[in-house]
Structure formats: structure tokens, C-alpha cells
N, C-alpha and C positions, 0 to 999 in steps of 0.2 A: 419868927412871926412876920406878915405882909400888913403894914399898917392898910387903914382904911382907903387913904390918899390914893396909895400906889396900885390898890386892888379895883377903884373906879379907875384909874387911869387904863388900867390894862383891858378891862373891860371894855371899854369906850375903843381903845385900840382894835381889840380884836371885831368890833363892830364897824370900823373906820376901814380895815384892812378888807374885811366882809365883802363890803358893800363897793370898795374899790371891783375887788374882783366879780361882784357882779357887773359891775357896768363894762370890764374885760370883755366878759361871756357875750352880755349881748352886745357888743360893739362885733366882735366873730361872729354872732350869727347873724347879722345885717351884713357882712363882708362875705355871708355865705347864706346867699337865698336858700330857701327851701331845706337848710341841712340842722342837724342839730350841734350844738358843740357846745362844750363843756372845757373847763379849767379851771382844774383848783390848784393853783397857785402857791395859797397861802394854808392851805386845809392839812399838812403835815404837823408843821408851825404850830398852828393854832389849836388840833388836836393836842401837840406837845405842852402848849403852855397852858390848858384848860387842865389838863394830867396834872401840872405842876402845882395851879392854883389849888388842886382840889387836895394835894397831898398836904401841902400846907396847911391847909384850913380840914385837917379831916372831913372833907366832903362826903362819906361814903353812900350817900343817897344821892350823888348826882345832884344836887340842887342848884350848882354852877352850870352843868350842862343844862339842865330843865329849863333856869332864865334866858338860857343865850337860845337854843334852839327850839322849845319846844313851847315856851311863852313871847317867841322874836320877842325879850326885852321889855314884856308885858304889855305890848303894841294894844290895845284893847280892840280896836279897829281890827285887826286877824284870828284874835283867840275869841277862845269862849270863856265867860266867866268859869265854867265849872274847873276848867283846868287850872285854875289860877290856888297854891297851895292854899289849904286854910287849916286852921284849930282852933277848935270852939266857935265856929262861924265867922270866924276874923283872919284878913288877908294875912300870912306870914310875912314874907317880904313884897316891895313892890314898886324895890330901885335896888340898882348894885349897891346902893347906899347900905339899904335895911338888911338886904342879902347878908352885907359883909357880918351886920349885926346878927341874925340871925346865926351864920355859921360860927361866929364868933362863941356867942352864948351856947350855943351845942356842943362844942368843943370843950369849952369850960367846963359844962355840966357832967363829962365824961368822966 
């Protein structure tokens, strides 16, 4: 099992690592008018260690993918609320914090 500590740490990491490599991208394409360019750097990695977290944590609904790419993080400023998971009208998670809690508890319940 991945304590809570080390699972916002990694989190946070692969957000840290993210966002490195975006400023890569557009720093190349400022060094290349007019072109597009693309690098993902870290995107093997980081596919690997989201894999890893999720086996751990029996994630099998993807719920560690959903907050990293598909809620940015629950950025509320880019999402819509609708996307945001709910049951019974109340947010599930709404930090790697809650996340870890939530998959924790689902896990258990198994």
C-alpha cells in the first residue's frame, strides 16, 4: 500500500514534471516561428507511473487519470462543473488528498 503523503507527493510531481514540459514546448515553438512542435519528454514516465499508482490503489475506473487529465486537477477555472465526479449530489473527491481517500475506501469495500 502507498501511504497518502507519498501519493500527493507524486501527484504533485507528475504536475511539476507536466508543466516543466510545457514551457519546453513553447519555448521550441517561439525558437520556431510559424511551426508547431511538440515534446513529450516526460509522457512515457508519467503514463508508467499513473499505471502503477492505479494498480496499487485498484483504480479500475481511471479515477487517477480523470483528476490529472481530464479535471486538470479540478482547475475549476477550465472544467465544467458537470464533469466533476458526484454521488448523491456531492463532490467525491476534490484534492489528491480526498482522491487518495476515496480510492482508498473503494478498495476496502471490495
Amino acid at each position: 500500500m502507498i501511504t497518502k503523503e507519498r501519493f500527493v507527493k507524486l501527484l504533485k510531481f507528475i504536475k511539476t514534471q507536466s508543466k516543466k514540459q510545457e514551457k519546453f514546448v513553447k519555448a521550441l515553438e517561439e525558437l520556431s516561428p510559424k511551426s508547431y512542435c511538440d515534446c513529450y519528454l516526460y509522457a512515457e514516465y508519467e503514463t508508467e507511473l499513473v499505471h502503477l499508482l492505479s494498480e496499487i490503489l485498484n483504480d479500475d475506473t481511471d479515477d487517477i487519470g480523470h483528476f490529472l487529465y481530464d479535471l486538470d486537477w479540478l482547475n475549476k477555472s477550465k472544467i465544467e462543473k458537470e464533469k466533476c465526479p458526484q454521488e448523491d449530489g456531492k463532490t467525491i473527491y476534490s484534492s489528491p488528498e480526498t482522491l487518495y481517500d476515496y480510492l482508498v475506501n473503494k478498495k476496502e469495500s471490495k
